[in-house]
Backbone of each chain as ProteinMPNN parsed JSONL, in Angstrom:
{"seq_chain_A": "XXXXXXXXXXXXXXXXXXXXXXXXXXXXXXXXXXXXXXXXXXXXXXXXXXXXXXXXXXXXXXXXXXXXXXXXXXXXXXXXXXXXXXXXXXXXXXXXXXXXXXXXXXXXXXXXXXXXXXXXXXXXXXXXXXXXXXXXXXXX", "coords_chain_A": {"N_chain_A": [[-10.883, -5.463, 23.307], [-8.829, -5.773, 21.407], [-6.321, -7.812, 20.277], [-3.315, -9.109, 21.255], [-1.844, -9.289, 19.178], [-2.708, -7.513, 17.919], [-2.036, -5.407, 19.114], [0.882, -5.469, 19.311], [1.262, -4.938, 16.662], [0.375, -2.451, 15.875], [2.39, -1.094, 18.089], [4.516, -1.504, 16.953], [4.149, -0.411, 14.554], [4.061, 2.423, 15.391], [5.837, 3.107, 16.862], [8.213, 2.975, 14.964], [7.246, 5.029, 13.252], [7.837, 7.022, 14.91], [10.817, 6.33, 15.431], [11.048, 7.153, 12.576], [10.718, 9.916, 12.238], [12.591, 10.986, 14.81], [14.897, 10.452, 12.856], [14.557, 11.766, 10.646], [14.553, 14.188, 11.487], [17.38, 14.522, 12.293], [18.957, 14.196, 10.24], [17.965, 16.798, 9.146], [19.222, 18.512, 10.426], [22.268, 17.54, 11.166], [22.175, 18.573, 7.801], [22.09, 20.973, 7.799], [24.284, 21.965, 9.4], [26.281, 20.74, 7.77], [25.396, 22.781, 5.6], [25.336, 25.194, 6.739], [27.361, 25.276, 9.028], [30.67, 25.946, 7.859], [30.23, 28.467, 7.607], [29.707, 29.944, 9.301], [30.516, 28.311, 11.972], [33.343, 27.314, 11.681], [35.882, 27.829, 10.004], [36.188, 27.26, 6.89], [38.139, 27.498, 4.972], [40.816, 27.472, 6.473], [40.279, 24.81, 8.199], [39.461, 22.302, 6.184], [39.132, 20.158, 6.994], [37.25, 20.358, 8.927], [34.158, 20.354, 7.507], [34.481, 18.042, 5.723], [33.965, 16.135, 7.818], [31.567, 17.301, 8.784], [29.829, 17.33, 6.206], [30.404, 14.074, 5.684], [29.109, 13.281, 8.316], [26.901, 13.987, 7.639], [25.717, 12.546, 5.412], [25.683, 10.007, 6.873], [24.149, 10.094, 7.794], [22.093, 10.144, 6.658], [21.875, 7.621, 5.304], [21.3, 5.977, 7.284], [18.415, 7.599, 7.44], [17.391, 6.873, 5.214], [16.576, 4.092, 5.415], [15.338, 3.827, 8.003], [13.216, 4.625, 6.919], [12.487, 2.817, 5.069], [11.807, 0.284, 6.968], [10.127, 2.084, 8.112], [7.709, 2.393, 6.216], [7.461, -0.966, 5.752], [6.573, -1.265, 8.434], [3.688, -0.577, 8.229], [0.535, -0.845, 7.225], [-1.394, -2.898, 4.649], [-2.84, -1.241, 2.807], [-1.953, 1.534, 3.767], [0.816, 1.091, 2.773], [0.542, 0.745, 0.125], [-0.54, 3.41, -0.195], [1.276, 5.322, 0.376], [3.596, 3.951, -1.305], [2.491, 4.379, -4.204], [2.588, 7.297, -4.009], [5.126, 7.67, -3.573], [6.169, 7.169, -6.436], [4.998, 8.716, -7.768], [6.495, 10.662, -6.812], [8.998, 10.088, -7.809], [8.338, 9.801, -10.742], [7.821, 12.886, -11.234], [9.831, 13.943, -10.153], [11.984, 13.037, -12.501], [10.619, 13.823, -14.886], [10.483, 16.362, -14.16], [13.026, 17.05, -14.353], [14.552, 16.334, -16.583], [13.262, 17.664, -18.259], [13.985, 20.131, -17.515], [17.017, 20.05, -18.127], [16.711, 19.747, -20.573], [15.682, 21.634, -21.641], [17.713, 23.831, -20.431], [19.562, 22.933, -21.662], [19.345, 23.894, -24.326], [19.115, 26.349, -23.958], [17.143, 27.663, -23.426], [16.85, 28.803, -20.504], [17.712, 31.169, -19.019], [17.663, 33.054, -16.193], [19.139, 32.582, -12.913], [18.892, 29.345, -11.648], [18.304, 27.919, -8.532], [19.263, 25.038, -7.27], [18.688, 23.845, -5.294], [15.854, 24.107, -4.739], [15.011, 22.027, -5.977], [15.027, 19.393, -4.436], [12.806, 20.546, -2.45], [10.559, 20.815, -4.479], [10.324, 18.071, -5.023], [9.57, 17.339, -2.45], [7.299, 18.795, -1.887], [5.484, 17.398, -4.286], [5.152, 14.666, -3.086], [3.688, 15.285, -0.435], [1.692, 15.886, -1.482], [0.969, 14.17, -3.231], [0.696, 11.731, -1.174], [-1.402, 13.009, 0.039], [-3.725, 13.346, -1.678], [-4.037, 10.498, -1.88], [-4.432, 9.696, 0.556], [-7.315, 11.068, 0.762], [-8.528, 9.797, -1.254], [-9.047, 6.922, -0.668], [-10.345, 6.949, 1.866]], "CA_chain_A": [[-11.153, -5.787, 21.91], [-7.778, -5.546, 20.821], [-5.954, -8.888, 20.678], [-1.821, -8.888, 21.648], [-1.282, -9.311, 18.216], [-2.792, -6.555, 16.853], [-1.681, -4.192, 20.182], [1.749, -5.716, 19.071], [1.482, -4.447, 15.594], [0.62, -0.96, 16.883], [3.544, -0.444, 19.128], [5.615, -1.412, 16.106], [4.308, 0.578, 14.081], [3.931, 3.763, 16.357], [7.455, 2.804, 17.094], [8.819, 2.893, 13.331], [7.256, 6.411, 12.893], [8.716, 7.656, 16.047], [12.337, 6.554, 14.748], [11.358, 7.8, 11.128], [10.331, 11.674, 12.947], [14.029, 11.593, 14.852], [15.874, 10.566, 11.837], [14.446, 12.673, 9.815], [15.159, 15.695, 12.199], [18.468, 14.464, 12.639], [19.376, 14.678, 8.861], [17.606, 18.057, 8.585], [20.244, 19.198, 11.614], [23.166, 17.749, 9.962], [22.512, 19.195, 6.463], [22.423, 22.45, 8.348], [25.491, 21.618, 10.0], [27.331, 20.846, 6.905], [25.428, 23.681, 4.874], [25.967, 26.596, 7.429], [28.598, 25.15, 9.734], [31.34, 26.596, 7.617], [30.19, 29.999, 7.282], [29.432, 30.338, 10.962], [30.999, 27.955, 13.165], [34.631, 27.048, 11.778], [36.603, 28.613, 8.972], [36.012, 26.495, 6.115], [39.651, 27.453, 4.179], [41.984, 26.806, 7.561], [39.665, 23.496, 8.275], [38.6, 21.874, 5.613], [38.691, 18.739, 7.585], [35.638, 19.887, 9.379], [33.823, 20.704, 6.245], [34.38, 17.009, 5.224], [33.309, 15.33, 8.669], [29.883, 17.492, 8.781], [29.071, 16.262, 4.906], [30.514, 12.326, 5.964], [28.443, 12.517, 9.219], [25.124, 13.976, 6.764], [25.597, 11.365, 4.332], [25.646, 8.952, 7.005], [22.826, 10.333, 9.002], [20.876, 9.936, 5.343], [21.852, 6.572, 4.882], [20.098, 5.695, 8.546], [17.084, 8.161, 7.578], [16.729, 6.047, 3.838], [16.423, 2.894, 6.24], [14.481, 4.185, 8.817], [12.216, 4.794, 6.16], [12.301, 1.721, 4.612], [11.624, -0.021, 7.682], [8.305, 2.535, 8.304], [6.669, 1.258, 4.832], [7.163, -2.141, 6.077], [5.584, -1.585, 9.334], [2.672, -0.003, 7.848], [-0.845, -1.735, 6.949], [-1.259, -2.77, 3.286], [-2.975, -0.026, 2.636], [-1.265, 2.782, 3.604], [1.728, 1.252, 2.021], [0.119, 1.346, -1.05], [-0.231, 5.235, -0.26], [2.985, 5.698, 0.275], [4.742, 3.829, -2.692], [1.876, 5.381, -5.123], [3.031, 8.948, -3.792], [6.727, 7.985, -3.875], [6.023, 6.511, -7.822], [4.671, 9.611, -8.849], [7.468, 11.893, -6.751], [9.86, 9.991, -8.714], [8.297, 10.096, -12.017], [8.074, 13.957, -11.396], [11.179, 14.0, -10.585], [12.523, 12.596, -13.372], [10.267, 14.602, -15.657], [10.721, 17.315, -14.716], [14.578, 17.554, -13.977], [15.01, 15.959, -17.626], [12.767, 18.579, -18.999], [15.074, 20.881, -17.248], [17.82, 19.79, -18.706], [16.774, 19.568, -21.859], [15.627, 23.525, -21.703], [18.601, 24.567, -19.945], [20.524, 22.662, -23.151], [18.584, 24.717, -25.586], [19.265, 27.466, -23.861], [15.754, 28.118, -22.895], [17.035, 28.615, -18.659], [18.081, 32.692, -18.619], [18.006, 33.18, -14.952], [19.683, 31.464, -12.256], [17.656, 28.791, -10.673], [19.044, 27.336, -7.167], [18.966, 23.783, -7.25], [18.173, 23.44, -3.553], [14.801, 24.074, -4.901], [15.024, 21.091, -6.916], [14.079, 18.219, -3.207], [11.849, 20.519, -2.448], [9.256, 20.506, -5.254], [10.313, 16.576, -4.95], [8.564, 16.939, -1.287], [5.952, 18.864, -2.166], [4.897, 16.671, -4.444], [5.333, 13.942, -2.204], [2.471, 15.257, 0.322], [0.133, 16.085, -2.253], [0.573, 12.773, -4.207], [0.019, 11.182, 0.382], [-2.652, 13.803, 0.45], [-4.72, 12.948, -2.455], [-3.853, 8.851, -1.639], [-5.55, 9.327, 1.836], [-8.484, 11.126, 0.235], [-9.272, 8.412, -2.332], [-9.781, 5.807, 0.09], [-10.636, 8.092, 2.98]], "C_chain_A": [[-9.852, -6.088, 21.155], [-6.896, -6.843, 21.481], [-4.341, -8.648, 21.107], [-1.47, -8.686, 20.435], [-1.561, -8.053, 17.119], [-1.921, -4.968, 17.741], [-0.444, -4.137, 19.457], [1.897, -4.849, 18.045], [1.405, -2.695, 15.395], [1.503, -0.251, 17.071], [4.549, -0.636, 18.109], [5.436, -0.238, 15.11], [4.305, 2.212, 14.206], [5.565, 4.085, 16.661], [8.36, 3.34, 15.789], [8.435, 4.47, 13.124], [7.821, 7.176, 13.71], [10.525, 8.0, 15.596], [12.69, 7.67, 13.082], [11.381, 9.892, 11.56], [12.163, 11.97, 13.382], [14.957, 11.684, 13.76], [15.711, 11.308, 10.996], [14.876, 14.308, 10.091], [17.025, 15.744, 12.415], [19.144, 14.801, 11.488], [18.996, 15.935, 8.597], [18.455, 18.765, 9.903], [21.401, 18.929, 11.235], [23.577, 18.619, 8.905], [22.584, 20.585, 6.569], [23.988, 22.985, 8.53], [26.393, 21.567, 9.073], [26.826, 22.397, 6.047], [26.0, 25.234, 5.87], [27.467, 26.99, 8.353], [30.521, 26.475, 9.419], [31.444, 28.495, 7.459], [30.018, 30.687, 8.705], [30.099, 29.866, 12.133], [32.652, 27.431, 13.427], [34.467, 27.902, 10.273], [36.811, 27.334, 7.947], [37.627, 26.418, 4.938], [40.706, 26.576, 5.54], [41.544, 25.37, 8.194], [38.508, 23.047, 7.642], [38.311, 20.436, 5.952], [37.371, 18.25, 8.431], [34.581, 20.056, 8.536], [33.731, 19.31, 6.078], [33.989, 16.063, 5.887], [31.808, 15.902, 8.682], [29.436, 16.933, 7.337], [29.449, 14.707, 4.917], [29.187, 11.966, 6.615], [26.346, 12.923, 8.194], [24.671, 13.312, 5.933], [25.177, 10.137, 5.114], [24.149, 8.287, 7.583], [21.293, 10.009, 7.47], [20.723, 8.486, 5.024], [20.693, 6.127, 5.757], [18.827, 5.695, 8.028], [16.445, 7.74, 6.187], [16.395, 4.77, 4.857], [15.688, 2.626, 7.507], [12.843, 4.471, 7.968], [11.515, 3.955, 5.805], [11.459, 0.822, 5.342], [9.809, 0.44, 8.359], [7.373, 2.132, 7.65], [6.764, -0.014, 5.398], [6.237, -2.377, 6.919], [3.959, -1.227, 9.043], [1.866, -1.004, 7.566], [-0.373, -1.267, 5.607], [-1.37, -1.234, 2.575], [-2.324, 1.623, 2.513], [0.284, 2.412, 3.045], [1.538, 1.34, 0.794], [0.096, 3.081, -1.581], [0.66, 5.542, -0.611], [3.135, 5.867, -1.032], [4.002, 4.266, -3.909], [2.6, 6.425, -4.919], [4.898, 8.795, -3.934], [6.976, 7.632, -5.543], [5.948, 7.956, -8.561], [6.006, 10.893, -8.505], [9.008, 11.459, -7.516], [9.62, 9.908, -10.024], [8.315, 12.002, -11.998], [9.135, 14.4, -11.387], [12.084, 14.063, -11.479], [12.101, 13.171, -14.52], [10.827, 15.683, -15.715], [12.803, 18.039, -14.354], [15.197, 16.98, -15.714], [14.436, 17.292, -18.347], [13.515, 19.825, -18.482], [16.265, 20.949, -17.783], [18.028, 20.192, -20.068], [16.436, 21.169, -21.845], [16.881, 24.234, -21.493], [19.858, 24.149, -21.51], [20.375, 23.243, -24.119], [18.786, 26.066, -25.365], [17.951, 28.46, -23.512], [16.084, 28.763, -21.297], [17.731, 29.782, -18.99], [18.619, 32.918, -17.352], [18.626, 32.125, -14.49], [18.524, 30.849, -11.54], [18.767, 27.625, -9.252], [18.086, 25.996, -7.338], [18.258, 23.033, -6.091], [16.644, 23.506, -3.595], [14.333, 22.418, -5.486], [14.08, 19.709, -5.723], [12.926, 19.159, -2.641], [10.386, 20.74, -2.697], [9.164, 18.99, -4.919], [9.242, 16.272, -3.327], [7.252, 17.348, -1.084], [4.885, 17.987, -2.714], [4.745, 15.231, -3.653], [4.166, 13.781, -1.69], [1.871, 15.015, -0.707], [0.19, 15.17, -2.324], [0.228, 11.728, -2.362], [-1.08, 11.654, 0.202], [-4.057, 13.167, -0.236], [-4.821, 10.972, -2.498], [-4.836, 8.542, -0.809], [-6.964, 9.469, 1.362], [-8.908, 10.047, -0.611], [-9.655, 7.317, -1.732], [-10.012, 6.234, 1.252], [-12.131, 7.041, 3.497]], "O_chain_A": [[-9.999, -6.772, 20.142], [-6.726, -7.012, 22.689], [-4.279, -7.446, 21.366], [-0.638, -7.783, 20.35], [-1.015, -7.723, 16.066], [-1.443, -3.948, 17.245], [-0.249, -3.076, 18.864], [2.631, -3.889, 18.279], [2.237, -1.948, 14.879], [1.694, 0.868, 16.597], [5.562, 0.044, 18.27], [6.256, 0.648, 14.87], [4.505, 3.024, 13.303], [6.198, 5.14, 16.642], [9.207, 4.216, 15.966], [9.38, 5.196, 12.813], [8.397, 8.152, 13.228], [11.196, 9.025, 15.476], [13.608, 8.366, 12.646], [12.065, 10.787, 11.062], [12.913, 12.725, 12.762], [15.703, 12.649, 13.592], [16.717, 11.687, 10.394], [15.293, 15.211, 9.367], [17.722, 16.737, 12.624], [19.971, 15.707, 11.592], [19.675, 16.438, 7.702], [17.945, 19.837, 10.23], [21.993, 19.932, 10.836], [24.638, 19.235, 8.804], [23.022, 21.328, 5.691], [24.617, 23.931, 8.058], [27.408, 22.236, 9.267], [27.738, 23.191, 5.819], [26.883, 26.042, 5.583], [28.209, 27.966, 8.467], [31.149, 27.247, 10.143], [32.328, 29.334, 7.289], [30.226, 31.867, 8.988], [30.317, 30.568, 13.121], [33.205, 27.202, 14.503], [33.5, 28.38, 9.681], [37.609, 26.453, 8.271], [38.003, 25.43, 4.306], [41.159, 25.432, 5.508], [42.457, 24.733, 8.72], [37.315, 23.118, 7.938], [37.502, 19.696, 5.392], [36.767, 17.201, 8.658], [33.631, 19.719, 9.244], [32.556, 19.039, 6.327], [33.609, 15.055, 5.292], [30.875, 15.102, 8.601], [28.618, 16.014, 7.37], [28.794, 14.015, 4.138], [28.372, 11.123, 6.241], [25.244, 12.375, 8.193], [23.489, 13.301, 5.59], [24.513, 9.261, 4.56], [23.51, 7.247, 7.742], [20.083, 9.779, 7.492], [19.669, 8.059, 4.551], [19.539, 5.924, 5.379], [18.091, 4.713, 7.946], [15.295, 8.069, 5.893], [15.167, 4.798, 4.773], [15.458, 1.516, 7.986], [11.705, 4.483, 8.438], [10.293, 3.924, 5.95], [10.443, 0.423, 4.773], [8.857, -0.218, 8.78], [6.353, 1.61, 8.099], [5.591, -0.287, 5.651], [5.313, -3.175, 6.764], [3.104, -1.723, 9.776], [2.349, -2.135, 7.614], [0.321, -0.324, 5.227], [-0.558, -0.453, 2.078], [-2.26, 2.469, 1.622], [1.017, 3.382, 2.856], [2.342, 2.034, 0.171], [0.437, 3.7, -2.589], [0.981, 5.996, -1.709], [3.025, 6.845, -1.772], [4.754, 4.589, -4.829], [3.457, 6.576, -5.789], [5.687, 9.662, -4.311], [8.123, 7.872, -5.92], [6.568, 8.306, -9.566], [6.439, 11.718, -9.31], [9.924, 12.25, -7.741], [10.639, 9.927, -10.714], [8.957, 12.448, -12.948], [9.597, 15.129, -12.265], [12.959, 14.929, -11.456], [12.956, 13.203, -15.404], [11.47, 16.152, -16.654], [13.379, 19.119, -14.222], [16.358, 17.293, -15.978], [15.234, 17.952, -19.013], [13.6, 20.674, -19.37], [16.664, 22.1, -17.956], [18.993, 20.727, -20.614], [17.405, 21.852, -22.178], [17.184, 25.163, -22.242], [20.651, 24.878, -22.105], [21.273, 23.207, -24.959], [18.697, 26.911, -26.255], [17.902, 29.684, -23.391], [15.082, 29.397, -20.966], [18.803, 29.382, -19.444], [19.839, 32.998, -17.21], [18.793, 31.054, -15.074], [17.557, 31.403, -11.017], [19.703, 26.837, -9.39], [16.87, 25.852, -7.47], [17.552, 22.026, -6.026], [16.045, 23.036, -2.628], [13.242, 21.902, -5.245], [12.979, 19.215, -5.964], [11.938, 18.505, -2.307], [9.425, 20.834, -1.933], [8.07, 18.559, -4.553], [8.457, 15.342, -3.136], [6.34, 16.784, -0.481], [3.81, 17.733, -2.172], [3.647, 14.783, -3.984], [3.446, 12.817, -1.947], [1.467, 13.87, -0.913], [-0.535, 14.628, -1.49], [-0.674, 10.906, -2.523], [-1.999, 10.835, 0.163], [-5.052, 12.697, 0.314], [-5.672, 10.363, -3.146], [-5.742, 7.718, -0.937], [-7.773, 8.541, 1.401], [-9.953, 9.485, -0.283], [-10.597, 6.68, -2.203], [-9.637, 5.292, 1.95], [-12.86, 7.415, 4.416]]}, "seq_chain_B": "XXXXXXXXXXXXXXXXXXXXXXXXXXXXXXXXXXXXXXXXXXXXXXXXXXXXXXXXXXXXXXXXXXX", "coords_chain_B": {"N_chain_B": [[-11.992, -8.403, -6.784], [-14.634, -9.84, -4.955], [-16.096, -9.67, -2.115], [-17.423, -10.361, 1.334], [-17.42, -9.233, 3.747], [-18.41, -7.02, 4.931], [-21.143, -7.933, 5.739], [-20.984, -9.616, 6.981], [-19.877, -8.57, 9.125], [-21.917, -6.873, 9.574], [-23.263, -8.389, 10.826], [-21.997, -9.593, 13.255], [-22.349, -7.104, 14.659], [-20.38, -4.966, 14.371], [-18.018, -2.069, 14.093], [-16.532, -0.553, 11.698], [-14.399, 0.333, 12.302], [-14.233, -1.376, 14.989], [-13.626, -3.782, 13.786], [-11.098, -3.172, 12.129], [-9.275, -2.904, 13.946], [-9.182, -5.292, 15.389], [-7.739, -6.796, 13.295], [-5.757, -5.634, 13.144], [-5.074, -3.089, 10.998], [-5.311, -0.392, 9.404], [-8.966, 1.545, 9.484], [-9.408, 2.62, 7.199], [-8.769, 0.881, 5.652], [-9.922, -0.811, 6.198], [-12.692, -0.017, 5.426], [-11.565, 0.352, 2.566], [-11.256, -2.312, 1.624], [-13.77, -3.329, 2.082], [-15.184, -2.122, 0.152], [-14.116, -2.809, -2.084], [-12.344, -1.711, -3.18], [-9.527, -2.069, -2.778], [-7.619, -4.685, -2.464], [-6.681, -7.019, 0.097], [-3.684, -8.172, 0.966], [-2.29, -11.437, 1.884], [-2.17, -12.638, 4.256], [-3.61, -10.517, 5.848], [-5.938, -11.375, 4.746], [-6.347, -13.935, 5.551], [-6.224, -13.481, 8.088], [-8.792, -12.136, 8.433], [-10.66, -14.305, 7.622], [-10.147, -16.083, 9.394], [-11.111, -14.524, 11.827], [-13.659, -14.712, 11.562], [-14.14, -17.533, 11.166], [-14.295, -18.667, 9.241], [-13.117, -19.84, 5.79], [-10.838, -18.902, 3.461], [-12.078, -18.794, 0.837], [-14.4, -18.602, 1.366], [-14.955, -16.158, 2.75], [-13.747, -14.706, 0.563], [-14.288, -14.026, -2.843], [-13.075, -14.619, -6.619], [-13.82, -12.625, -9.005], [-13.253, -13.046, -11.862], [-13.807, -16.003, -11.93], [-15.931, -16.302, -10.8], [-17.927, -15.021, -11.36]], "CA_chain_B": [[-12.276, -9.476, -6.035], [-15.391, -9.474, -3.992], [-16.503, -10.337, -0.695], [-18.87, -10.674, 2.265], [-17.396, -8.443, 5.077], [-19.372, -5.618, 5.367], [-21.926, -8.462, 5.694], [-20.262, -10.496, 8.15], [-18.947, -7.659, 9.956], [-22.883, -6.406, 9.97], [-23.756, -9.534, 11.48], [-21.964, -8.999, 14.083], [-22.496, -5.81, 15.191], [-19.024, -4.423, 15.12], [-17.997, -0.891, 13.272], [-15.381, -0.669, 10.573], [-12.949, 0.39, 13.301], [-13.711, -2.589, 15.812], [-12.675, -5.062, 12.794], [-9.776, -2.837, 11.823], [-8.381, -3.501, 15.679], [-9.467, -6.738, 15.707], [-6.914, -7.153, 12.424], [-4.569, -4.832, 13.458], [-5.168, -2.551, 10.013], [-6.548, 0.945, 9.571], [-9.845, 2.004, 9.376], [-9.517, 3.196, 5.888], [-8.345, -0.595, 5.007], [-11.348, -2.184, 6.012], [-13.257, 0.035, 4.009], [-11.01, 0.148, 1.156], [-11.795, -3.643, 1.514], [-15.573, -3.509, 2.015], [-15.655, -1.552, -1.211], [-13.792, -3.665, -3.523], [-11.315, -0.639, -4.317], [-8.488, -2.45, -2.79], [-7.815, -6.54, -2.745], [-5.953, -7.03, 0.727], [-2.67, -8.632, 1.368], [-2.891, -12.73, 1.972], [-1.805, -12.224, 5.901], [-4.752, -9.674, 6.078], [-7.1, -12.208, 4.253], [-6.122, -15.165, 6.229], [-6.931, -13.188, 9.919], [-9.914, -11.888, 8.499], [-10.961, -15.107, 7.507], [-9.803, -16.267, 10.62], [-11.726, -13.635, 12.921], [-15.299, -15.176, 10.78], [-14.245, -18.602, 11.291], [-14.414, -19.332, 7.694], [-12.532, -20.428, 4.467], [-11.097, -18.079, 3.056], [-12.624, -18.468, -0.257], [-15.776, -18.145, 1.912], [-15.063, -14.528, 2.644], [-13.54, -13.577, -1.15], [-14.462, -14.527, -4.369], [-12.51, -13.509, -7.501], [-15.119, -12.311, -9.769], [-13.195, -13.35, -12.872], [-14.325, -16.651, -12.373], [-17.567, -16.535, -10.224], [-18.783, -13.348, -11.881]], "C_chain_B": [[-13.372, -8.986, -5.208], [-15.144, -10.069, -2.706], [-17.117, -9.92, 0.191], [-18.386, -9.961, 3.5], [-17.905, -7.944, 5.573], [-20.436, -6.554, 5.967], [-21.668, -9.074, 6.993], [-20.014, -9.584, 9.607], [-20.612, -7.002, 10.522], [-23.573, -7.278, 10.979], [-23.267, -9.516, 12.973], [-21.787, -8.094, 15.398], [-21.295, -4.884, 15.095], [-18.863, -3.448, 13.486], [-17.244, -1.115, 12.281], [-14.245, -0.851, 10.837], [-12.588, -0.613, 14.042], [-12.924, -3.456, 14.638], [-11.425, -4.535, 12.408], [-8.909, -3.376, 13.234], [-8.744, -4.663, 15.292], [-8.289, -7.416, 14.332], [-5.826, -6.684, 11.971], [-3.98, -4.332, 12.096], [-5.803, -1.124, 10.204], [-7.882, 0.825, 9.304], [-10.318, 1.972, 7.877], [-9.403, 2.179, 4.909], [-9.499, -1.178, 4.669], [-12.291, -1.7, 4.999], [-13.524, 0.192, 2.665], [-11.563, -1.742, 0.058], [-12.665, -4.066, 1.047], [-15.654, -3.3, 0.693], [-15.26, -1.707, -2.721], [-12.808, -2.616, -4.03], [-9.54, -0.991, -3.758], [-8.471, -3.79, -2.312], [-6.434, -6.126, -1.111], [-5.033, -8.323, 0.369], [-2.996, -10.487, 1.716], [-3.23, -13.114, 3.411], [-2.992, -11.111, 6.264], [-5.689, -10.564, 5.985], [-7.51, -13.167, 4.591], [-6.454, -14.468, 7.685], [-8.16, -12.726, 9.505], [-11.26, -12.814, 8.335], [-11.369, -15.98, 8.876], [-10.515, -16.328, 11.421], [-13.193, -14.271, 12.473], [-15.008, -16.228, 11.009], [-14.486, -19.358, 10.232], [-13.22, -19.862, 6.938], [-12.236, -19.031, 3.834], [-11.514, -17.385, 1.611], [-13.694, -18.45, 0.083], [-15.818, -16.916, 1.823], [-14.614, -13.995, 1.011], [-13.785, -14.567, -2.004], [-14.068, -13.599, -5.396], [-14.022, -13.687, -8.621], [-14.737, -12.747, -11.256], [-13.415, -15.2, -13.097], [-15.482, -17.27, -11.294], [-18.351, -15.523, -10.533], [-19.747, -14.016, -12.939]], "O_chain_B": [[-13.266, -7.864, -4.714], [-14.209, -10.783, -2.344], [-17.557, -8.798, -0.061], [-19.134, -10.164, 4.456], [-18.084, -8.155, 6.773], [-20.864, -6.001, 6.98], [-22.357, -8.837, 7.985], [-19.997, -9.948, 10.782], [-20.69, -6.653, 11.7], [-24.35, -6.856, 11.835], [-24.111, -9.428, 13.865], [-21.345, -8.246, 16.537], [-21.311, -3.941, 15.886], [-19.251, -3.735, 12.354], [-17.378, -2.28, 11.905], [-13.347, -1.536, 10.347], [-11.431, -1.021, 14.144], [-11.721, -3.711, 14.694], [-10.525, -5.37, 12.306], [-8.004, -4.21, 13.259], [-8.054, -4.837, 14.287], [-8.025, -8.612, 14.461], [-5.121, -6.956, 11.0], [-2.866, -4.714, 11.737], [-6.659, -0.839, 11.042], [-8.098, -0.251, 8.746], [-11.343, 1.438, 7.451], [-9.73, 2.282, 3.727], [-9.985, -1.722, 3.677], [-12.711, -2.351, 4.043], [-14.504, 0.217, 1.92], [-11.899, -2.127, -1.062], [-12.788, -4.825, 0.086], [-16.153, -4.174, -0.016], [-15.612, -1.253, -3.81], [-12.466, -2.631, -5.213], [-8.555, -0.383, -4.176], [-9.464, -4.084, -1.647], [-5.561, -5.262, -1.181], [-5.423, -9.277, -0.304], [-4.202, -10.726, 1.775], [-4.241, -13.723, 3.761], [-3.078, -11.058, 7.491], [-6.398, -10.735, 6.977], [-8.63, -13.591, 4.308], [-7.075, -15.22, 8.435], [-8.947, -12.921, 10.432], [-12.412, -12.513, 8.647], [-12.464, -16.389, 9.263], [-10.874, -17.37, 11.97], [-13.962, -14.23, 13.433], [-16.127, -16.571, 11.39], [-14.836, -20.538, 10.263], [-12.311, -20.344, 7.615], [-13.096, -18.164, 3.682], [-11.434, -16.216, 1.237], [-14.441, -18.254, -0.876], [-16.549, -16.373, 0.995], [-15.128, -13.033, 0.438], [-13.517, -15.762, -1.881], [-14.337, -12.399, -5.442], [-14.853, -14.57, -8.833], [-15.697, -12.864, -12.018], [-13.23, -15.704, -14.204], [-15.764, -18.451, -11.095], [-19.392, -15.232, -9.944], [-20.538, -13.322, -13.578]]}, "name": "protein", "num_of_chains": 2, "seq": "XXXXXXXXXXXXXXXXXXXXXXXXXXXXXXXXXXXXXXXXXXXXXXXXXXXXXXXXXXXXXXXXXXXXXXXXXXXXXXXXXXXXXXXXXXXXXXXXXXXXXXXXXXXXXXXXXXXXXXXXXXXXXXXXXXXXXXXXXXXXXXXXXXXXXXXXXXXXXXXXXXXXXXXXXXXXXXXXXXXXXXXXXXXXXXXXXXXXXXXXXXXXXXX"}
């Protein structure tokens, strides 16, 4: 049933998520690498030169894993790129909400406690799924 | 935009899924399609056209001016 051209389109895109899965593991092994590296595997005062190659090579490994990305939305059917860039629309308007509305509290003096920023990507991924989650459901 | 898939596609015989393979799209496309809640791509509209042997203002009609 399945013509070459659609098998074709398939293997590309089966392909494209495959690369997007390593790169994405590869940047979340990196950012390890630069975040823990120093506290565990070299001495971050007597070499701060490795300190500055693990955050080069995690920057670079991000650039890849933005482009590996890029590359997955393309291969994708209309459709689910529509998913997507809906769910990436709204994780950057949340974003942007609510890190301004942060701002603007923390300027007012409203922000008491400390809040760790590292929290900050991942509400951005939470919302992410959901805003995939509820994409798939709607045309499910 | 409407159109005659579901119709076409009933004709014959083939599921939601065979025509998704057969246009190398998801599942969820075709019957985003069928159901008028999403307008495909021109490269979608042109093989589906295609796969019917039609025109492809045979298979869609915009409804703002055949409505």
């Amino acid at each position: 049933m399945d013509t070459p051209e659609t098998t074709a389109r398939y293997r590309v895109s089966n392909r494209r998520a495959a690369q997007l899965m390593l790169w994405t593991l590869a940047w979340a092994a990196s950012l390890a690498a630069a975040r823990f590296g120093p506290e565990r595997w070299w001495d971050a005062q007597a070499s701060p030169a490795a300190s500055w190659v693990a955050i080069g090579v995690n920057v670079l490994v991000g650039v890849a894993w933005v482009v590996a990305f890029a590359r997955f939305l393309r291969a994708l059917d209309d459709l689910w790129r529509k998913i997507m860039q809906d769910a990436l629309a709204v994780t950057l308007g949340a974003g942007w909400v609510a890190g301004f509305a942060w701002a603007a509290a923390d300027a007012a003096g409203l922000v008491t406690g400390e809040v760790n920023l590292a929290l900050f990507p991942v509400l951005l991924g939470a919302v992410y799924v959901a805003a995939v989650a509820v994409g798939w459901i709607r045309f499910r | 935009m409407r159109n005659r898939i579901a119709a076409l596609r009933a004709e014959r015989g083939w599921t939601q899924a065979d025509l998704a393979k057969r246009i190398g799209v998801s599942r969820q496309s075709v019957n985003a399609i069928e159901t008028g809640r999403f307008d495909p791509s021109l490269p979608v509209a042109f093989r589906l056209a295609r796969l019917f042997g039609l025109a492809v203002e045979e298979v869609f009609t915009d409804e703002q001016t055949d409505g």
